[in-house]
C-alpha positions in Angstrom: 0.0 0.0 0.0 3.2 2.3 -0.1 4.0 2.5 3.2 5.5 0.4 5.5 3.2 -1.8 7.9 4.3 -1.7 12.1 5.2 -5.4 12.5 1.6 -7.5 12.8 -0.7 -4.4 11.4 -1.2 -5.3 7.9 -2.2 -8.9 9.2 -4.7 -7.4 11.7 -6.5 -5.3 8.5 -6.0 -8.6 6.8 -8.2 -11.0 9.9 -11.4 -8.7 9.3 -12.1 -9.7 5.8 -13.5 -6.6 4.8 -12.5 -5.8 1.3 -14.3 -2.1 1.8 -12.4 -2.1 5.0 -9.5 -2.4 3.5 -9.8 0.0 0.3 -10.5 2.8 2.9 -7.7 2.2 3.9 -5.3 1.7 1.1 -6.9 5.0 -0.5 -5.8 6.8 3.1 -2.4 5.9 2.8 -2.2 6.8 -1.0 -3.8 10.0 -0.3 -1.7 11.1 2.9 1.6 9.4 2.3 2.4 8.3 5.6 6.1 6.9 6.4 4.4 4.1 8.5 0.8 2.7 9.5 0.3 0.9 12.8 -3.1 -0.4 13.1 -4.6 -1.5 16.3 -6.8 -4.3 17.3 -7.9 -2.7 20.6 -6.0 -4.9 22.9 -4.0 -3.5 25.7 -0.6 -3.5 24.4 -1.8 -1.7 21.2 -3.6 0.9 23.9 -0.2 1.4 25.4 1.7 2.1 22.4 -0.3 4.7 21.0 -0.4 6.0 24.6 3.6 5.9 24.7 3.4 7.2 20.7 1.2 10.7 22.1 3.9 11.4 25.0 6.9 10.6 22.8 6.0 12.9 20.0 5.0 15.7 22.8 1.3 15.7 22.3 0.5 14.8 25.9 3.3 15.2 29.0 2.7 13.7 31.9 1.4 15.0 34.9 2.0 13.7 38.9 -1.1 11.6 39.5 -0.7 8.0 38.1 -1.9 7.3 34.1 -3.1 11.4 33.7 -1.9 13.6 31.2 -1.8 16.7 29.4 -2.6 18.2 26.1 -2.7 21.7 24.6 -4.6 22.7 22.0 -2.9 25.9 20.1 -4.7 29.5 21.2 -7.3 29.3 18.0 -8.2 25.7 18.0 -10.0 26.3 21.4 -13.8 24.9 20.4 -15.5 23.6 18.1 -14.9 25.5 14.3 -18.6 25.7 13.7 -17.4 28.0 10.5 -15.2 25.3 9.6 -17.5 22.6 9.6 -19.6 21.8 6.5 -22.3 19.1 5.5 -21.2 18.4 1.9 -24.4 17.7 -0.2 -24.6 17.0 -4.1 -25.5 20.1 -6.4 -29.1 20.9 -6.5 -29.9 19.9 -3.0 -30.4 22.0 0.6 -30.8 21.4 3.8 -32.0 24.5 4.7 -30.6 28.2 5.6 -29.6 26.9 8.9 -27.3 24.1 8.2 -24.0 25.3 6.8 -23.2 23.1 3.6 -20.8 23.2 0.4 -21.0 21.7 -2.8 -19.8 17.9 -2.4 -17.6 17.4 -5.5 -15.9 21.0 -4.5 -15.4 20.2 -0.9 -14.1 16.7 -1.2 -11.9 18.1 -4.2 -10.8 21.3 -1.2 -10.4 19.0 1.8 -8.8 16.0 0.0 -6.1 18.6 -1.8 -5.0 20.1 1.5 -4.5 16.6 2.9 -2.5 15.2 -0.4 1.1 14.1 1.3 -0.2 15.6 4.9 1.1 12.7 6.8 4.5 12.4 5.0 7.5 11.4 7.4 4.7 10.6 10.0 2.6 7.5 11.4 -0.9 6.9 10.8 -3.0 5.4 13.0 -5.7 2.9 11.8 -8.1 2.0 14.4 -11.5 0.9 14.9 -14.6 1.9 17.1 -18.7 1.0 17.9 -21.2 3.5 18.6 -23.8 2.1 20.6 -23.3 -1.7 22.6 -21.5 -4.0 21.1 -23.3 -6.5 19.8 -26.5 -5.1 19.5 -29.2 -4.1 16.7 -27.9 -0.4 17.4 -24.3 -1.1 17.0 -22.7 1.0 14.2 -18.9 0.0 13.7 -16.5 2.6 12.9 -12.9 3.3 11.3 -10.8 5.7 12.5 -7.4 7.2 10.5 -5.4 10.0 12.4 -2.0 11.0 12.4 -2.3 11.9 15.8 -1.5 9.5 18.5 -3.4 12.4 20.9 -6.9 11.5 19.1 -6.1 7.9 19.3 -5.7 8.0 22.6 -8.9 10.5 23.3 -10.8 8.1 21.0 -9.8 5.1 23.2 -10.8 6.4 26.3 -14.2 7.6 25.3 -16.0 4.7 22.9 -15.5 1.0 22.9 -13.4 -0.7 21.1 -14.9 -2.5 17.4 -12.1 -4.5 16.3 -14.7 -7.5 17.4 -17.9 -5.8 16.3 -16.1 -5.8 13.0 -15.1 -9.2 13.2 -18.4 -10.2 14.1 -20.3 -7.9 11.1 -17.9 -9.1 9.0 -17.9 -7.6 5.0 -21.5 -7.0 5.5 -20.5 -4.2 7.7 -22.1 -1.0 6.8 -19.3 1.4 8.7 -18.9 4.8 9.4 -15.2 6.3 8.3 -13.2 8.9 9.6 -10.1 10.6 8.2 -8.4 12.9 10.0 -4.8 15.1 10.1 -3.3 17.3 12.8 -1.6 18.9 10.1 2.2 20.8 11.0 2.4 20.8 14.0 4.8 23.5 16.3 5.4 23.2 19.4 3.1 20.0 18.9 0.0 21.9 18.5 -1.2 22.4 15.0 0.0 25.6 13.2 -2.4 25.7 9.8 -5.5 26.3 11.6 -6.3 29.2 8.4 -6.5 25.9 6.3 -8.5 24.0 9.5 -11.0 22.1 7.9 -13.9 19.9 8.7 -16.3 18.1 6.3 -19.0 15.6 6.7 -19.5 13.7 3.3 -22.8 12.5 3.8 -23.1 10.3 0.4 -19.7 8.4 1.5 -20.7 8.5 5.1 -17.1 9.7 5.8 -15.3 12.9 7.6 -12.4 14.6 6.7 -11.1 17.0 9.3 -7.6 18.8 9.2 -5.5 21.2 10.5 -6.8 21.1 14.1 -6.6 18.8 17.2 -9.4 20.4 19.5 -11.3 17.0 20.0 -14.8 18.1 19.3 -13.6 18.9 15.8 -11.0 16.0 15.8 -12.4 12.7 17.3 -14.3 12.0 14.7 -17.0 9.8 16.6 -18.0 12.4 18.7 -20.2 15.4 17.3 -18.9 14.6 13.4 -20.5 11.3 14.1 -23.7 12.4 15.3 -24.4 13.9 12.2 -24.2 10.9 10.0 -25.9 9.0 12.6 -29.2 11.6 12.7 -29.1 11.2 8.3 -28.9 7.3 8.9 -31.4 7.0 11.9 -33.9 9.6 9.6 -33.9 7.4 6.5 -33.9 3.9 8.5 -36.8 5.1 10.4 -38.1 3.7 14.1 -34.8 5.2 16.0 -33.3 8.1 16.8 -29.6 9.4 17.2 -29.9 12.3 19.5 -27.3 14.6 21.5 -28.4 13.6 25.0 -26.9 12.6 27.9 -28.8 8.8 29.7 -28.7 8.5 33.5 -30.6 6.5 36.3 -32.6 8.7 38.8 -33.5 6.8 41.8 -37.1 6.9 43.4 -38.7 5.7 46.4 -38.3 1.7 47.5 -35.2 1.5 45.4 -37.0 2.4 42.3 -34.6 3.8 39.1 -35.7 5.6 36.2 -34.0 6.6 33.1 -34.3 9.7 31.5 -32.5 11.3 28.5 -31.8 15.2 28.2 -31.0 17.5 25.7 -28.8 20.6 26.5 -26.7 22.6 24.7 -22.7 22.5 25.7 -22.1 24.3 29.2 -25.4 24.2 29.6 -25.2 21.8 32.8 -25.4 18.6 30.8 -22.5 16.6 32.4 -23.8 18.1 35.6 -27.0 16.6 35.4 -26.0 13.3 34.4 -23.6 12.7 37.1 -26.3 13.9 40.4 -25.5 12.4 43.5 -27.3 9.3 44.2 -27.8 8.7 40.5 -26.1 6.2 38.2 -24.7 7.5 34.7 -24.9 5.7 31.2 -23.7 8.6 29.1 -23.4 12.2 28.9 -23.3 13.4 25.8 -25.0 11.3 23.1 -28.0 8.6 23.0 -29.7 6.5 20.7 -33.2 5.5 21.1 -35.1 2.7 19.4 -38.4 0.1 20.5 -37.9 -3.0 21.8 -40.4 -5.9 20.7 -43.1 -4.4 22.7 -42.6 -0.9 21.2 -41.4 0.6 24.3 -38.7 3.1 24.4 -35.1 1.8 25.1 -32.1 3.7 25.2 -28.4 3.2 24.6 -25.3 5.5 25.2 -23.2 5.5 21.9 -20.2 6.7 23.5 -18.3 4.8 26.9 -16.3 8.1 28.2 -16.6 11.5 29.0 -14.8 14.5 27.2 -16.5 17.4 30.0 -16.1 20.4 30.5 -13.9 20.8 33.2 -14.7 24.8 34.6 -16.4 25.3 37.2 -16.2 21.7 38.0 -15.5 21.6 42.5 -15.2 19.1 45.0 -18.6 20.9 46.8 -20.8 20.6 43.8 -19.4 17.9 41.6 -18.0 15.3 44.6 -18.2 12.3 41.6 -16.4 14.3 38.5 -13.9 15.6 41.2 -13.1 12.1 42.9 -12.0 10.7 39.6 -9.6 14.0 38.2 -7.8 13.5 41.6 -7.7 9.2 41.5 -5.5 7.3 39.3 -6.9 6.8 35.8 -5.8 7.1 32.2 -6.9 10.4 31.9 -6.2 13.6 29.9 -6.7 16.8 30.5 -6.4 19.6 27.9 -6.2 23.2 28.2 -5.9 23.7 31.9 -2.7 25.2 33.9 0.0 22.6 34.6 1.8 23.6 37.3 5.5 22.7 38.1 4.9 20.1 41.0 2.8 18.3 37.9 -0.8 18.8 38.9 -2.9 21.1 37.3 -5.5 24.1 38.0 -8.4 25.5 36.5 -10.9 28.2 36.7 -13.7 27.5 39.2 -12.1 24.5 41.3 -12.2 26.2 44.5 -8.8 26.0 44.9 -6.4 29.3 45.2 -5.1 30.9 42.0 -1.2 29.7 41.3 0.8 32.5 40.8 2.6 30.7 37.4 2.3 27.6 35.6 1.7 26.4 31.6 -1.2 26.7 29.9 -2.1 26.7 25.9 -0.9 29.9 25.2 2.7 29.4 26.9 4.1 30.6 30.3 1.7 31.6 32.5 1.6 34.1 35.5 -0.5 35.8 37.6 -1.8 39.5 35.5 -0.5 38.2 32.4 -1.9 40.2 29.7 -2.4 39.5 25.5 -0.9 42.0 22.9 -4.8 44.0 23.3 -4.0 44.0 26.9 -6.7 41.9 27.0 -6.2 39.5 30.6 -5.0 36.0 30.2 -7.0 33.6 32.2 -4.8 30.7 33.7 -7.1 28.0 31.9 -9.4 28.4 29.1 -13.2 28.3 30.0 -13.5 25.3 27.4 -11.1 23.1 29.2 -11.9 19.0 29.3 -10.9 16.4 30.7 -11.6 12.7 29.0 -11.9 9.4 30.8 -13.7 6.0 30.3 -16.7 6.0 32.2 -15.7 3.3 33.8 -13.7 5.3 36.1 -16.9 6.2 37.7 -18.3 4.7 40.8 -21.9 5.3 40.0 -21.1 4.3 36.5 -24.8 2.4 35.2 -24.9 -1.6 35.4 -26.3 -1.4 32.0 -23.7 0.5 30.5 -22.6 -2.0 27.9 -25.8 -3.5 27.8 -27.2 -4.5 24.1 -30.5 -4.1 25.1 -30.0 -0.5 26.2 -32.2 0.5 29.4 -36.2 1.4 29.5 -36.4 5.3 28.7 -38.4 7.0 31.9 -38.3 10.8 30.5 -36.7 13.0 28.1 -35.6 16.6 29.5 -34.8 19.8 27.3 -32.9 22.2 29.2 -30.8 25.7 27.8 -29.3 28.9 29.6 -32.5 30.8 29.9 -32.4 33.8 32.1 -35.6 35.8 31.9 -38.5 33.2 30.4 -38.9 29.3 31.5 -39.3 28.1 34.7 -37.2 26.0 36.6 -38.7 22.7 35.5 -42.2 22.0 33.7 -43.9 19.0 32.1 -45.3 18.8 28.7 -48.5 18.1 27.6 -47.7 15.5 25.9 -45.0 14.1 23.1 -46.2 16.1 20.8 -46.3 19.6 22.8 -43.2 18.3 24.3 -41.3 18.1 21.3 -42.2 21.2 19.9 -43.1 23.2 22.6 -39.6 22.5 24.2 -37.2 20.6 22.4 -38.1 22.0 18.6 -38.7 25.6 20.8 -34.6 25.6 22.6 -33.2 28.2 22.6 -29.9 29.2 24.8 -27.3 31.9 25.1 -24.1 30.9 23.8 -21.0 29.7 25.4 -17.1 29.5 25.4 -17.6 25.7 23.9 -17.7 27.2 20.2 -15.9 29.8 19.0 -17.9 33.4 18.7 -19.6 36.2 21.1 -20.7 34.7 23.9 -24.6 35.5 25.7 -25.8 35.5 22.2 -29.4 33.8 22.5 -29.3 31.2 20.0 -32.3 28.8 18.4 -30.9 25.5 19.0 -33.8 23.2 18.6 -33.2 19.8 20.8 -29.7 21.2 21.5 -28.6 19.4 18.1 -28.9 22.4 15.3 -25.1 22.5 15.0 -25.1 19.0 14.0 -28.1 18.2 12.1 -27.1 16.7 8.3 -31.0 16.8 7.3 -33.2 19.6 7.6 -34.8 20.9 10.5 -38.0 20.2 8.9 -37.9 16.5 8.3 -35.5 16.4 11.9 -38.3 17.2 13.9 -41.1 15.4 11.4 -38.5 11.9 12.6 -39.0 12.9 16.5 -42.6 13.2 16.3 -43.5 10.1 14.3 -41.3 8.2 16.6 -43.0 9.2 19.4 -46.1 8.5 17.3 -45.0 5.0 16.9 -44.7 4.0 20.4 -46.7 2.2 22.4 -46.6 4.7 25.4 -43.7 7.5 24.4 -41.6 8.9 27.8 -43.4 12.0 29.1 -41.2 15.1 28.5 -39.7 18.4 30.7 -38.0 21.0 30.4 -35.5 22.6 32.8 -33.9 25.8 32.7 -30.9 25.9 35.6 -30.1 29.5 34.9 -33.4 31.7 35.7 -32.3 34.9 36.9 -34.4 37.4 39.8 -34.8 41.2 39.3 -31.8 41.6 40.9 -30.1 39.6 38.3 -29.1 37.1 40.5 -29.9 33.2 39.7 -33.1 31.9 41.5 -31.6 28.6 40.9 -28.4 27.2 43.4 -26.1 24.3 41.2 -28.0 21.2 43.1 -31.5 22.3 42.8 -31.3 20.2 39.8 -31.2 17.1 42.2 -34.9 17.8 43.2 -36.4 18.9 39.9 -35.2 15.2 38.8 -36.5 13.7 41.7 -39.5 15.5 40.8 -39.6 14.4 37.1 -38.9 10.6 38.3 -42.3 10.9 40.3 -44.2 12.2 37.6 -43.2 9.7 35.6 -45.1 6.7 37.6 -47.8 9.4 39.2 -46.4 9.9 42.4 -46.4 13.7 42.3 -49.5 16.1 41.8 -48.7 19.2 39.4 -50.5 22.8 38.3 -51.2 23.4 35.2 -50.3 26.8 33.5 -50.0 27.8 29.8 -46.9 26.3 29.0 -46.7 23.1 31.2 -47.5 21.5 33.9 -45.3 23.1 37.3 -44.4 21.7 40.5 -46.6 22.0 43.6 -45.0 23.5 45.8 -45.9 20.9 49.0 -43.9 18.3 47.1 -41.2 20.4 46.6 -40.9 21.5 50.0 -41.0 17.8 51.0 -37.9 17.0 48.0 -35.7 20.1 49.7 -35.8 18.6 52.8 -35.1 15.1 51.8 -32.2 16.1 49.2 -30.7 19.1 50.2 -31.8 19.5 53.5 -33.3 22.6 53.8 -36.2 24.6 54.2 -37.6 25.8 50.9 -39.4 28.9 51.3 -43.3 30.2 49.7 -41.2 33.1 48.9 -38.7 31.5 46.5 -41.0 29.1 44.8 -43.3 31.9 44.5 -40.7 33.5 42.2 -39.2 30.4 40.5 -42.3 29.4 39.1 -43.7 32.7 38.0 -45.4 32.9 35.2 -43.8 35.7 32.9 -46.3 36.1 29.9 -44.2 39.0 28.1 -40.9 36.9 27.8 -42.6 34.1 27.2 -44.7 35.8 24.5 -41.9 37.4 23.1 -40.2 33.7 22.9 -43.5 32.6 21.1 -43.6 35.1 18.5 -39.5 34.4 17.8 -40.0 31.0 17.4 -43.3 31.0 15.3 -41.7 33.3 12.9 -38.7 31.2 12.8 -41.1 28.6 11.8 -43.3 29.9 9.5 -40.1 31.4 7.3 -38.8 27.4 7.2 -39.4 25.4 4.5 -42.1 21.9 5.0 -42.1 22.9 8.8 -44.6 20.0 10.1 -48.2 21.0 10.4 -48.3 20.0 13.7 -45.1 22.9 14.8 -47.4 25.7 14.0 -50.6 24.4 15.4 -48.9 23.4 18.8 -47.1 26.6 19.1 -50.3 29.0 18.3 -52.1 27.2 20.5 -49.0 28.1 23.6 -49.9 31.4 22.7 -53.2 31.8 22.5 -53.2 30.0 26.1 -50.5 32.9 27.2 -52.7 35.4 25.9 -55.9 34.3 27.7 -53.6 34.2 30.9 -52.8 37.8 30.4 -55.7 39.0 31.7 -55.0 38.3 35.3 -51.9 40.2 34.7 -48.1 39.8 33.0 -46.4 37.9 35.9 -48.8 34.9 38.0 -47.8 33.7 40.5 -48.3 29.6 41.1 -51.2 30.1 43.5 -53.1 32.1 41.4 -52.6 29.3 38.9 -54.1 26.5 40.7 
C-alpha cells in the first residue's frame, strides 16, 4: 500500500475480511503518504503504544497523579470550528438556511487537496470503534485514520473498542469512516489552523477533518459522528440518534428511572448526568429505538466522557472531582499545569497559582495579551476525558445491548428571563415542539464566537443536524407516534435569573427537579397546570428540599421560580413561530402546537403579566 506496515498491522487489516475495510484504507495511505501505518486491534498493548506514541511525540506530557496527562490545543483551536465545519451535499440539494453546507464534489476536491502528502515522514493510526453496545441491533462500527496518536488516545478512552464488532459484522458491515490530520504541528499543537477544515461527506458516510486537534472537531466519533448518525437513523426510520446525555434517577423503594436530556454544551449537561445518588450511562449522546413491545429503550453510543472541566468543584461535583484527583488514564487539555505536575483550572475552588503552563505558553499571575486583554490561567472550554468506567456510579447497563427502558426526556438551555425551573409537557407532541423543537440558549465558550448571544438551537442538536430541520423534527414526532406509550417530556432551565439579576436557581436544585420528574413519571407527584406546562406543587417540593438538600424551601422562593412571565414568554413565542413559519415543510403540527401556547399565554394575560403559582391553581 506504499507505506511500510508496524510489525503485525497489515495482518490485523488482513483478519477482518472486509475488502471495503481495506480499500478505505489503502486510498488513506495513497492519499496522505504516511512513512508508517500501525493499526490496532484494541488490545491492551496496542492501547499502550499509541499512549507511549502521544507522549513521545509531545502531544501529551505527563502530569504527577498516576496514568493522567496533558494536552494543549494551540490558542485558535480552542472549540469547536462551527465556521469550519460543513455538510457536503450534491448540487441541486439543501438542507435549509440553517445548516452550513458546500457543494460535495468542491469540498471533497478542497479538503482532499489540503491533505495530499499531509502525513509524510509521519505514522498513521488505523483503528476501529462502535457506537452504541456491542453487539447489539444499534451497534454502528466505525474506522478511524489519524496521524495523531493524541486523538487515538482521546478516541480510546471515550468509545469502545470495534475491532470484534467488526469481526463479528464481518464484509456486511455498513461502517462509518473517519479521516483525519493534525496537520504541521509546532510546538506539537497544530499551526495551519487558516486551512483547518472539517467536512462531513454524507453520500460516503465519511469525515475529513484537518489542520486542528481540539477533540470536538477532531475525534471523529464524537459530534462529526452524530451527524451521520441523525441522516442514517432519519432514512432507517423507528430510531433516533440524539445529542443527550442517559442516566438513572433513583425513586422511592429503590426504584430507578431513566431519563434522557437534551442541553446545549455548558449548559449543565454533564452536571445533570452525574447527580449524587444517580447512576450515569452517558453524557453526551443517545440513541433510542423500540424494543419488541414498542417501548422506548435507550443506549449511550459513546463509553467516556470529554467534560467540561470549569467550574467543576469538590462541593458541587463530589463524583467528577473524585476521579480527576484518583489514578486513571486520563487527559486533560487546556488547563494550567503547574510545576509540581498537577494542574488548576478556573472555578475548582482552589487558590489561583501565581505561574504555571497553559495553551498559550508561560503563564503568571496579571499576564496580559498583545490588546491587553487579561490571560486567564485555563481556558473556559477546558476538558478532561476518561472512560466511564472510572466512575463509581457508573450504570450496570452501561454495555448492555439491550439498552435500558427510557423513563423521561428533559430539554434544558441557559434561559435567564423566560422558563421556569422545571415543567412537564402536555404530551410528546407539545413536548417536542413546545420544548425541544422551541430551545433556545445563550451561547458559550464551547464554540468559537460572542458569547450571551441567545441562539435557536432546537433539541440542542442544530449544529449538528445533516438533514433539515423540517424532516428532523417530522422523525422525532412520528417516533414518538410510533410508540406504544412514548416517555413523558420536561423542560428545565438551571439558569433563571431574579430582578436583581441574581440566579433563582443554586447548582444542586437540579437534584430535586429530577426527583421531581422521576415521580411524575409513575404518578407519584401532583402538578399545576399553567399555559406552558404542567409546574411543580409547591408541598412536594418543599417535601424534596428537605429530603435532598436538606433545607427549608421557602413560599417566597418558589413563588418566584415558578412565575409565570407572559411578556418573555410571548416574546419567545412570537421568535420561534416566525422562525417557523419562514422554514421550509415545517410539520403541520409545529405551527398548530405553538399558536395554541400562545393563544393559552394570551388568555392568561388577563390576570396580569407575571402569575404567581397560587393564582394558577
Amino acid at each position: 500500500m506504499g507505506a511500510q506496515f508496524i510489525t503485525g498491522s497489515f495482518e490485523k487489516l488482513e483478519q477482518l475480511k472486509n475488502p471495503k475495510l481495506t480499500q478505505f484504507v489503502s486510498d488513506c495511505i495513497s492519499l496522505c503518504k504516511p512513512e508508517k501505518v500501525f493499526v490496532s486491534n484494541g488490545s491492551e498493548t496496542d492501547l499502550r503504544f499509541i499512549r507511549e506514541e502521544s507522549l513521545k511525540n509531545g502531544e501529551e506530557s505527563k502530569l504527577a497523579a498516576k496514568g493522567h496527562t496533558i494536552h494543549f490545543d494551540s490558542a485558535e483551536d480552542q472549540g469547536r470550528a462551527v465556521d469550519d465545519t460543513k455538510i457536503l451535499i450534491p448540487t441541486g440539494t439543501g438542507l435549509g438556511s440553517s445548516i452550513s453546507t458546500k457543494e460535495r464534489n468542491e469540498g471533497l476536491a478542497e479538503v482532499r487537496g489540503i491533505m495530499n502528502g499531509i502525513m509524510e515522514g509521519r505514522t498513521m493510526y488505523v483503528q476501529f470503534h462502535c457506537l452504541g453496545p456491542l453487539n447489539s441491533t444499534i451497534s454502528i462500527p466505525c474506522a478511524q485514520i489519524t496521524d495523531s496518536a493524541y486523538v487515538t488516545h482521546t478516541e480510546n478512552l471515550l468509545y469502545r473498542q470495534g475491532y470484534e464488532e467488526f469481526r463479528r459484522q464481518g464484509a456486511s458491515a455498513k461502517f462509518l469512516k473517519f479521516v483525519h490530520s493534525a496537520g504541521e504541528l509546532e510546538n506539537a499543537v497544530t499551526k495551519n489552523i487558516g486551512k483547518r477544515r472539517i467536512y462531513i461527506d454524507l453520500a460516503g458516510e465519511t469525515v475529513y477533518s484537518v489542520n486542528t486537534q481540539y477533540a470536538g472537531n477532531s475525534a471523529g466519533l464524537k459530534k462529526l459522528a452524530l451527524r451521520l448518525t441523525i441522516r442514517r437513523a432519519s432514512e432507517q426510520g423507528g430510531w433516533l440518534s440524539e445529542h443527550m446525555y442517559l442516566a438513572g434517577v433513583s425513586g422511592p423503594g429503590g426504584r430507578e428511572t431513566y431519563f434522557s436530556g437534551a442541553f446545549p454544551s455548558a449548559c449543565g449537561k454533564t452536571s445533570t448526568a452525574m447527580v449524587r445518588g444517580g447512576t450515569i450511562v452517558g453524557d453526551d449522546i443517545s440513541y433510542l429505538w423500540f424494543d419488541e413491545q414498542k417501548q422506548v429503550r435507550a443506549a449511550n453510543a459513546e463509553r467516556g466522557m470529554f467534560g467540561i472541566i470549569t467550574d467543576v468543584n469538590a462541593k458541587d461535583d463530589p463524583l467528577i472531582w473524585e476521579v480527576l484527583h484518583s489514578p486513571n488514564d486520563l487527559i486533560f487539555s487546556n488547563v494550567l499545569k503547574l510545576a509540581d505536575g498537577k494542574v488548576f483550572w478556573m472555578g475548582s475552588g482552589e487558590p489561583t497559582p501565581a505561574k504555571g503552563i497553559n495553551y498559550a505558553g508561560e503563564w503568571h499571575e496579571g499576564k496580559a495579551d498583545a490588546n491587553g486583554k487579561p490571560v486567564k490561567p485555563s481556558h473556559p472550554n477546558a476538558r478532561f476525558a476518561v472512560s466511564l468506567s472510572a466512575f463509581k456510579n457508573s450504570d450496570a447497563n452501561l454495555d448492555n445491548p439491550k439498552g435500558v427502558p427510557l423513563g423521561g426526556i428533559i430539554y434544558g438551555g441557559r434561559d435567564y428571563d423566560t422558563s421556569v425551573p422545571v415543567q412537564q409537557s402536555f404530551g410528546w407532541e407539545h413536548g417536542i415542539i413546545a420544548y425541544g423543537a422551541s430551545l433556545e440558549s445563550q451561547t458559550t465558550t464551547a464554540t468559537i464566537g460572542a458569547l450571551d448571544v441567545r441562539k435557536f438551537d432546537p433539541m440542542a442538536n442544530r449544529d449538528f443536524l445533516s438533514i433539515s430541520i423540517s424532516k428532523y423534527l417530522q422523525s422525532n414526532l412520528d417516533f414518538g407516534a410510533s410508540a406504544k406509550e412514548p416517555p413523558p417530556i420536561f423542560s428545565v432551565n438551571y439558569f433563571l435569573k431574579g430582578k436583581d439579576g441574581k440566579f433563582l436557581n443554586a447548582k444542586r436544585d437540579k437534584e430535586v427537579w429530577l426527583k421531581w420528574m422521576e415521580l411524575r413519571v409513575h404518578g407519584d407527584a401532583g402538578a399545576i397546570e399553567t399555559p406552558t406546562g404542567f409546574i411543580p406543587k409547591y408541598g412536594d417540593l418543599k417535601k424534596l428540599f428537605k429530603e435532598v438538600l436538606g433545607y427549608d424551601y421557602s413560599p417566597a422562593s418558589y413563588g418566584e421560580q415558578f412565575t409565570l412571565r407572559i411578556p418573555e414568554n410571548l416574546a419567545k413565542m412570537e421568535r420561534i413561530i416566525k422562525i417557523y413559519e419562514e422554514m421550509p415543510n415545517a410539520p403541520e403540527a409545529v405551527l398548530r402546537v405553538l399558536g395554541a401556547q400562545k393563544a393559552r399565554l394570551l388568555a392568561a394575560q388577563k390576570n396580569g403579566g407575571y402569575i404567581t403559582p397560587g393564582k394558577l391553581e
